[in-house]
C-alpha positions in Angstrom: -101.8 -113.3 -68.3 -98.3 -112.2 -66.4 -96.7 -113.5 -69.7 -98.9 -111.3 -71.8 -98.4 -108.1 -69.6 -94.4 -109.0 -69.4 -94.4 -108.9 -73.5 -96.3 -105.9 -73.5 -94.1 -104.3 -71.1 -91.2 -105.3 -73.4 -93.0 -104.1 -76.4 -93.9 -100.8 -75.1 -90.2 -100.2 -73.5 -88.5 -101.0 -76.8 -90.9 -99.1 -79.0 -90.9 -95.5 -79.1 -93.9 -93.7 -77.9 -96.7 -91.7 -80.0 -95.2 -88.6 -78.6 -91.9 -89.2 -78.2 -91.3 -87.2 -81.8 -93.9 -84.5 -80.4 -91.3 -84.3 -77.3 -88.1 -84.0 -79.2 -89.9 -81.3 -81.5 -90.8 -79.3 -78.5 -87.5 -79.9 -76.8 -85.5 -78.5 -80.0 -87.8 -75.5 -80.1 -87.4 -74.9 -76.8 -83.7 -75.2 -77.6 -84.2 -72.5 -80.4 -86.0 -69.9 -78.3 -83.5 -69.8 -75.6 -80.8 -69.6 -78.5 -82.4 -66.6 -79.7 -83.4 -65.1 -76.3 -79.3 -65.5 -75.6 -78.5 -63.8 -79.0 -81.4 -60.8 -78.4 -79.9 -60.2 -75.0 -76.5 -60.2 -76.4 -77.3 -57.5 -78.8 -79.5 -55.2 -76.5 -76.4 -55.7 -74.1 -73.9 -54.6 -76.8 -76.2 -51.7 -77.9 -76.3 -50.5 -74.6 -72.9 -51.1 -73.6 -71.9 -48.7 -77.0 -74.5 -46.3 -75.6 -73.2 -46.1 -72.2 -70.0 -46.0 -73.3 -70.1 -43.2 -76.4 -71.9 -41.1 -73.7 -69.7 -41.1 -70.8 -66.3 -40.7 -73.3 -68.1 -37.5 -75.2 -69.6 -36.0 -72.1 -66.6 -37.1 -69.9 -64.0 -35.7 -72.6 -65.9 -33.1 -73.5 -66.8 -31.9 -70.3 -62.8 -31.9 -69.8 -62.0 -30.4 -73.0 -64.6 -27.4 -71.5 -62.9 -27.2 -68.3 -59.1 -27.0 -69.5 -59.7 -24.5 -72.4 -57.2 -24.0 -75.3 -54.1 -25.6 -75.5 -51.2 -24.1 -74.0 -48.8 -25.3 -76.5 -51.2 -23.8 -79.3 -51.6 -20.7 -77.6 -47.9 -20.3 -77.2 -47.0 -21.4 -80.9 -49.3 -18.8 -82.0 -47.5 -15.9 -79.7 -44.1 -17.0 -81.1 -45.5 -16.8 -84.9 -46.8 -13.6 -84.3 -43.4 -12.4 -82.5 -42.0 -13.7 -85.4 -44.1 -11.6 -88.0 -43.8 -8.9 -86.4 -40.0 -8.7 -86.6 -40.0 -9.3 -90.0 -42.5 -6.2 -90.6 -40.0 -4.2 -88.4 -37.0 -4.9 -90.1 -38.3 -4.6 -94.1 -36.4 -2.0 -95.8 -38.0 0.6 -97.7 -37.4 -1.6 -100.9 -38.5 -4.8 -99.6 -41.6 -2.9 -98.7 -42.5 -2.6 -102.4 -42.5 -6.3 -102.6 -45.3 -8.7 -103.3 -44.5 -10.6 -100.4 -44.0 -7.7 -97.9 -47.4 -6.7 -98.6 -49.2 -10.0 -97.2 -46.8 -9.7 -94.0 -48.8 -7.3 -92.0 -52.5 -9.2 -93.5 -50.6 -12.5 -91.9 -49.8 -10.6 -89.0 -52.9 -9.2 -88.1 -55.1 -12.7 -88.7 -52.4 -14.2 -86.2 -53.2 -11.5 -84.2 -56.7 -12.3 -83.9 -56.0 -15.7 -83.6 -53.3 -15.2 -80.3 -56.4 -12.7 -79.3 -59.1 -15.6 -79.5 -57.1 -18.1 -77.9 -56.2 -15.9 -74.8 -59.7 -15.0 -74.5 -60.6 -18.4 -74.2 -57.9 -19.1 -71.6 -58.6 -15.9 -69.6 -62.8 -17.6 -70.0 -61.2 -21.2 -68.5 -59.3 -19.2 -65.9 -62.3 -17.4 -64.8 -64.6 -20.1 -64.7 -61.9 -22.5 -62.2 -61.8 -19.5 -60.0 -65.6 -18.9 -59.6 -66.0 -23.0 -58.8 -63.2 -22.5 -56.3 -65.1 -19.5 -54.6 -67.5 -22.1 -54.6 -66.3 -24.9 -53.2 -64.4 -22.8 -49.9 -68.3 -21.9 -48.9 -68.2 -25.1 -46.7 -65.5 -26.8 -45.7 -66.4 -30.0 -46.8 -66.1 -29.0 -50.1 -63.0 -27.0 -49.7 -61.2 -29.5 -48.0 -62.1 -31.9 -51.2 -61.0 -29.4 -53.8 -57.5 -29.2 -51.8 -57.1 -32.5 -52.0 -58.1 -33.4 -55.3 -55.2 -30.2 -56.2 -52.7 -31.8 -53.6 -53.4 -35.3 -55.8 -52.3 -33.2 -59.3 -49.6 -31.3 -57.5 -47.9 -34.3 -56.4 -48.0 -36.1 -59.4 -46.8 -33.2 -61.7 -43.7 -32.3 -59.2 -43.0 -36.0 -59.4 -43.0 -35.9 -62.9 -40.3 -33.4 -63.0 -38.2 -35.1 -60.1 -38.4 -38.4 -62.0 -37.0 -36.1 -65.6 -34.1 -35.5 -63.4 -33.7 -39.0 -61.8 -33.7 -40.7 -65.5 -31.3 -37.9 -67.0 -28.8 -38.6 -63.6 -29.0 -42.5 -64.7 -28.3 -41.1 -68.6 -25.1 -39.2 -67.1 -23.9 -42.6 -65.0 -24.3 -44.4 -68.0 -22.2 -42.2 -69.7 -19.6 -42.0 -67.3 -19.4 -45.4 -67.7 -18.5 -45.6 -71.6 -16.6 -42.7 -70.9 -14.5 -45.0 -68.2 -14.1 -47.8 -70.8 -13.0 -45.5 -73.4 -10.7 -44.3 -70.9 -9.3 -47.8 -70.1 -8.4 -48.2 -73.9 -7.0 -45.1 -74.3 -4.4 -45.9 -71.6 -3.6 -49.4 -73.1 -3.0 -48.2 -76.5 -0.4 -45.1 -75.9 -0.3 -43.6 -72.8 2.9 -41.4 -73.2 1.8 -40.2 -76.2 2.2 -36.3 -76.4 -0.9 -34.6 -77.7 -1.2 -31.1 -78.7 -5.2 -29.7 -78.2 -6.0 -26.5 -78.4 -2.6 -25.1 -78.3 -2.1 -27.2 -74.9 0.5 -30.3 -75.3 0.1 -32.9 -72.6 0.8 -37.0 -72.8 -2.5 -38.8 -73.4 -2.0 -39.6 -69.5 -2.3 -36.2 -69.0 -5.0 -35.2 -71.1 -7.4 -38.4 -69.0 -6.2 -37.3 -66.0 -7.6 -33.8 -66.9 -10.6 -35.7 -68.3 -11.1 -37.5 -64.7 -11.1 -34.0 -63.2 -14.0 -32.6 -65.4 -16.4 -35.1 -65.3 -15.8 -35.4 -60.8 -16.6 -31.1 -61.4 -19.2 -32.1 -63.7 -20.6 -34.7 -61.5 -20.8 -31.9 -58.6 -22.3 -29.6 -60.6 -25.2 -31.5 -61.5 -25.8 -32.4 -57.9 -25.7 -28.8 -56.8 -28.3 -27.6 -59.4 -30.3 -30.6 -60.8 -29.8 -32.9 -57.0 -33.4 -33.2 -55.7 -32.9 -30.7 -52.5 -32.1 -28.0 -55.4 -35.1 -29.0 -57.9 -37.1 -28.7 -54.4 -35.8 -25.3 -53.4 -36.9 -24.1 -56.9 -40.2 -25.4 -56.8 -40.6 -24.1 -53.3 -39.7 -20.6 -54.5 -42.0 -20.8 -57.5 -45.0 -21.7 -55.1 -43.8 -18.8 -53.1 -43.7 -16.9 -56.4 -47.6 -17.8 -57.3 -48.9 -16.0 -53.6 -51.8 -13.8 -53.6 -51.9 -14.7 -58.2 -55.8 -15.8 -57.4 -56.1 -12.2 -55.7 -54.4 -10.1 -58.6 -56.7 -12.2 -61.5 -59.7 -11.7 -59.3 -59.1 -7.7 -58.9 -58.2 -7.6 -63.0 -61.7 -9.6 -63.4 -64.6 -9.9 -61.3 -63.1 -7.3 -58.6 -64.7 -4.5 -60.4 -66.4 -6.0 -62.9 -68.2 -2.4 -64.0 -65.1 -1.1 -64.8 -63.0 -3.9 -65.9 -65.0 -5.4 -68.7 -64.5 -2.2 -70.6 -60.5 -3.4 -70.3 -59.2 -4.6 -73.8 -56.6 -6.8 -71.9 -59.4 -9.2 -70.2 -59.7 -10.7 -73.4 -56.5 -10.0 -75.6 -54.1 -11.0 -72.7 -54.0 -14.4 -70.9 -54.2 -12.4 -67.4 -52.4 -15.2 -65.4 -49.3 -15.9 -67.5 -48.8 -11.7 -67.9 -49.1 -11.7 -64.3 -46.2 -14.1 -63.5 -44.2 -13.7 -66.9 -41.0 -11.9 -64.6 -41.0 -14.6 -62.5 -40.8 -17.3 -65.1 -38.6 -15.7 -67.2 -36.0 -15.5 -64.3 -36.4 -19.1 -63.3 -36.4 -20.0 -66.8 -32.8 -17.7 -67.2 -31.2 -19.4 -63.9 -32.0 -22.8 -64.9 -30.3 -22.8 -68.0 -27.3 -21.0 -67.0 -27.1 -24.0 -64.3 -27.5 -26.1 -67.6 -25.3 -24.8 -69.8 -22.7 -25.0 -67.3 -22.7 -28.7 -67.9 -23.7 -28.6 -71.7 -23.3 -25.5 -72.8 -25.1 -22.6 -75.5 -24.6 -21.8 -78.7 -22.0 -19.0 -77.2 -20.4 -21.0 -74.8 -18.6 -24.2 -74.7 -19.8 -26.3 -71.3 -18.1 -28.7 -69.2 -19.3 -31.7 -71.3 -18.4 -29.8 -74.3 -14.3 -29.8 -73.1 -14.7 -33.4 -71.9 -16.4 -34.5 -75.4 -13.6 -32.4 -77.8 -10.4 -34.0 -75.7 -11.5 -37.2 -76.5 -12.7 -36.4 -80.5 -8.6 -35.4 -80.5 -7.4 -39.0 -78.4 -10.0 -41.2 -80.2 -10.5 -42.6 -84.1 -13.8 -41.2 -85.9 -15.3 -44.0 -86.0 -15.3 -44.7 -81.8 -15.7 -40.8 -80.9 -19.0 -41.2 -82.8 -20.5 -44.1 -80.6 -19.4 -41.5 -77.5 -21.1 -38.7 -79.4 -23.9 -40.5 -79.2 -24.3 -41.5 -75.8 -23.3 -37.8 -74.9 -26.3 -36.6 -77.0 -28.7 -38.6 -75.4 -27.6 -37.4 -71.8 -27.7 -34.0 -73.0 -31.1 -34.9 -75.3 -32.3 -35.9 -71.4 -30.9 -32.9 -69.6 -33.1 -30.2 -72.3 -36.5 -32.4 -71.7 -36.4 -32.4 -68.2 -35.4 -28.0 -68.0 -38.5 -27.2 -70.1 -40.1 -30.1 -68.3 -39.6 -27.7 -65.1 -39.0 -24.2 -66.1 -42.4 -24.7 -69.0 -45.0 -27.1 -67.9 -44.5 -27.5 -64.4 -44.3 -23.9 -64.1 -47.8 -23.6 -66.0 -49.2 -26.6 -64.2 -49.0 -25.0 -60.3 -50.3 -21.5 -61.9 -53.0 -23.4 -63.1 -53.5 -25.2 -59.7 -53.4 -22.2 -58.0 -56.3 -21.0 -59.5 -58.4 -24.3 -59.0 -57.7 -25.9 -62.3 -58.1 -29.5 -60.9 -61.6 -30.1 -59.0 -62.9 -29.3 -62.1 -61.1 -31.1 -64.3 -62.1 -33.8 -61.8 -65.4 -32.7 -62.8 -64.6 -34.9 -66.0 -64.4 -38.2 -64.2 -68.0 -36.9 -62.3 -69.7 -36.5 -65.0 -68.7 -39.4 -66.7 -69.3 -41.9 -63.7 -72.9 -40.2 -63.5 -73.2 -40.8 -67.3 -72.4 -44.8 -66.4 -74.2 -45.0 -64.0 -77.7 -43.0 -65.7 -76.7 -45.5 -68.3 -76.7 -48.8 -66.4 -80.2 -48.3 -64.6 -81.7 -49.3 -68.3 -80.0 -52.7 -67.9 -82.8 -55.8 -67.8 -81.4 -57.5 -64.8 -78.0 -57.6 -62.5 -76.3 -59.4 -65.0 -76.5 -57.3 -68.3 -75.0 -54.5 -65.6 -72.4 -56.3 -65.1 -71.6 -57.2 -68.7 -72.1 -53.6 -70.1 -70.0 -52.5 -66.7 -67.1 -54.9 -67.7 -67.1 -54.1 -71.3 -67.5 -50.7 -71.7 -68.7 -48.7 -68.3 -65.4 -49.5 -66.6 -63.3 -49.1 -70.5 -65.2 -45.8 -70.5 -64.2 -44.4 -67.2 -60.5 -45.5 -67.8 -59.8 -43.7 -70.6 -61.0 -40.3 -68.6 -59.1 -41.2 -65.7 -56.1 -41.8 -67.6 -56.3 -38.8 -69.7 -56.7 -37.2 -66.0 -53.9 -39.0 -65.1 -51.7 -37.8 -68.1 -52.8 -34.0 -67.7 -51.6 -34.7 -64.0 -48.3 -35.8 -65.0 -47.9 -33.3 -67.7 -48.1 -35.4 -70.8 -49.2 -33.0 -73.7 -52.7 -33.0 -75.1 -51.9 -35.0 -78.2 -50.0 -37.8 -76.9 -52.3 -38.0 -73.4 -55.5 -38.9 -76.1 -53.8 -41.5 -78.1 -52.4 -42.8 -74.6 -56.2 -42.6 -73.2 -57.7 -44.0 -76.2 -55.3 -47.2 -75.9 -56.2 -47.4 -72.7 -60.0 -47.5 -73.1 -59.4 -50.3 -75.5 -57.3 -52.5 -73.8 -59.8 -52.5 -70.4 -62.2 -53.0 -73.0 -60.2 -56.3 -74.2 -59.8 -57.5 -70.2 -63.4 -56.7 -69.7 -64.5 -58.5 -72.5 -62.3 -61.9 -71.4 -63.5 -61.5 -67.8 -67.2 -61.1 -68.9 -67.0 -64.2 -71.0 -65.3 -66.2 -68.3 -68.0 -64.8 -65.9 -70.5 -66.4 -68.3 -68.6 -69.6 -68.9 -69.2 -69.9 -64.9 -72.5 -69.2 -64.7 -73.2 -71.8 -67.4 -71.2 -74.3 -65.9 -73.0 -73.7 -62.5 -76.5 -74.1 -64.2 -75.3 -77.6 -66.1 -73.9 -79.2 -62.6 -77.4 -78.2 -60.6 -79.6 -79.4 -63.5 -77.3 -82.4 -63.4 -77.9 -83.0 -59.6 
């Protein structure tokens, strides 16, 4: 009897069982169902994720597009075309007024009009609108002392902008000094008694590098004295000082009297801020580059670079004065930049300020975070927030902040939406890798307790 119950305890451990196919079936289903439960939830992530995403970048960017108006640099091209026109009507003779061309002149002229017309308006609307939120905002002082900082945040970053145009052109000068020094050194190797007539001056080459030596110290000093960071913030210190009481003067040309002032052509033909301080920009603008051209020089007027740069065309071959020419180039290349950089958009950027421009642009970032977060309540469970956050709530946000960032640090508009685009994409790539390594935990977490 044991042997019979041993054999059949043999038989029925070697021998599949009736169900063991019915087991295996419902195992591999099983298997299935949660393969296409994975893949669902991928997909409704991924939809979501776009969602959130495409939401928060059109209302985020489009909320900032709102709040910052027209471009500057369009509105200005546009004034400049239209300056332009209108010297060429001027100045047609009475002849070149029969011509076919002379007679579209003053159609172009007046289109171009509207056009600098339209885009002041809209400026003057943007203007308005950053004024009324900072009436606002100073009702409490909660909020007023968050719109301050928030413009403290921009101010600092666009003033270090321009400090940092005039550390790298410094380091683009000392660079050149230093070619200049080497050039020097072969120059006195090769023939240092040889007389040299320049400009009706004859001197030995000696001569001529010793005179060389004294132009770059004076143009060394010069730089310091005009372009030094305790001058660049003695400027900016006077241009704040410049910009008192400007909220005051748009206020009174606006919403002061609005009964009257509405009926006032120049609300909306004139951009009211930029009329207000164009004498004080156009001086700053005049003493900066006479400070410049002392080192560089104008089409007028030879600078101290200039008389440096034709010694050595005379005391060098072609062929090496070129690769000099070019290092000189790029210092002065550096030097231009980094003037318009101060005297242009710097200058623009604290008039802006100064009338509440950044809390809401900030508004951007606000809306978009709200649009993430309205977005992310939809999410099934804890984890699908955290994949759509990783892969595009977080990608989303970045590419707002950074065009916030870029607006800050007076990057033009262009160039700040390629540069914020990139940067969407590229947190999108990290996110992507951490969320997949977040899942590749998980997983492995569920295997090892399963195991145990």
């Amino acid at each position: 009897m044991i042997s019979q119950v041993s054999s059949y305890s043999s038989y029925n451990s070697t021998v599949p069982s009736a169900f063991s196919d019915f087991n295996l079936l419902r195992s591999t289903n099983q298997s299935i169902t949660n393969y296409d439960n994975a893949e669902e939830k991928k997909k409704r992530s991924a939809k979501l994720g776009i969602t959130v995403a495409t939401s928060s970048v059109i209302l985020g960017f489009g909320m900032l597009a709102l709040m910052k108006g027209m471009p500057k640099g369009l509105t200005k091209k546009v004034e400049n075309l239209r300056k332009i026109l209108e010297e060429r009507v001027t100045k047609f003779s009475d002849e070149t007024k029969k011509s076919r061309m002379a007679k579209y002149y003053p159609y172009f002229l007046k289109k171009v009009e509207k056009a600098s017309e339209y885009l002041n308006s809209v400026n003057n609307a943007t203007t308005f609108k950053d004024m009324l939120f900072a009436k606002l905002t100073s009702k409490t002082k909660v909020t007023r002392k968050i719109a301050e900082h928030i413009t403290s945040v921009f101010e600092r970053f666009s003033r270090q902008t321009v400090v940092s145009g005039y550390q790298g052109t410094r380091r683009k000068f000392n660079r050149l000094y230093e070619v200049l020094g080497a050039a020097d050194n072969k120059i006195m190797a090769q023939s240092p008694d040889k007389v040299v007539t320049i400009n009706g001056k004859t001197l030995t080459v000696k001569e001529w590098l010793k005179t060389i030596s004294d132009k770059k110290l004076n143009l060394s000093q010069t730089f310091n004295a005009y372009f030094g960071e305790e001058a660049v913030k003695m400027r900016y210190l006077q241009t704040k000082k410049s910009m008192d009481g400007l909220d005051k003067k748009v206020w009174d040309l606006s919403f002061g009297d609005v009964r009257n002032n509405y009926k006032n052509k120049e609300i909306y033909d004139t951009f009211l801020p930029e009329a207000i301080l164009s004498k004080e920009k156009a001086i700053q603008q005049k003493n900066v580059d006479w400070y410049k051209n002392i080192i560089v020089g104008s089409k007028d007027k030879s600078g101290g670079l200039d008389e440096i740069m034709n010694i050595y065309k005379e005391l060098m071959p072609p062929q090496e004065f070129e690769k000099l020419k070019f290092v000189s180039d790029g210092a002065v290349e550096k030097l231009n930049k980094a003037v318009v950089l101060e005297t242009d958009k710097f200058f623009d950027k604290l008039r802006d300020l100064k009338l509440g421009s950044a809390p809401t642009d900030f508004l951007s970032m606000l809306v978009g975070l709200g649009t993430v977060g309205i977005g992310l309540t939809k999410a099934e469970d804890s984890d699908e927030r955290i994949s759509v956050s990783l892969k595009y709530g977080i990608p989303a946000l970045s590419a707002i902040a950074t065009s916030l960032y870029l607006g800050a640090t007076l990057v033009a508009g262009g160039k700040a939406l390629v540069l914020s685009t990139v940067s969407g994409m590229l947190m999108n790539k990290l996110g992507t890798k951490i969320d997949e390594m977040r899942e590749k935990h998980i997983l492995a977490e569920k295997s090892t307790t399963k195991t145990v």
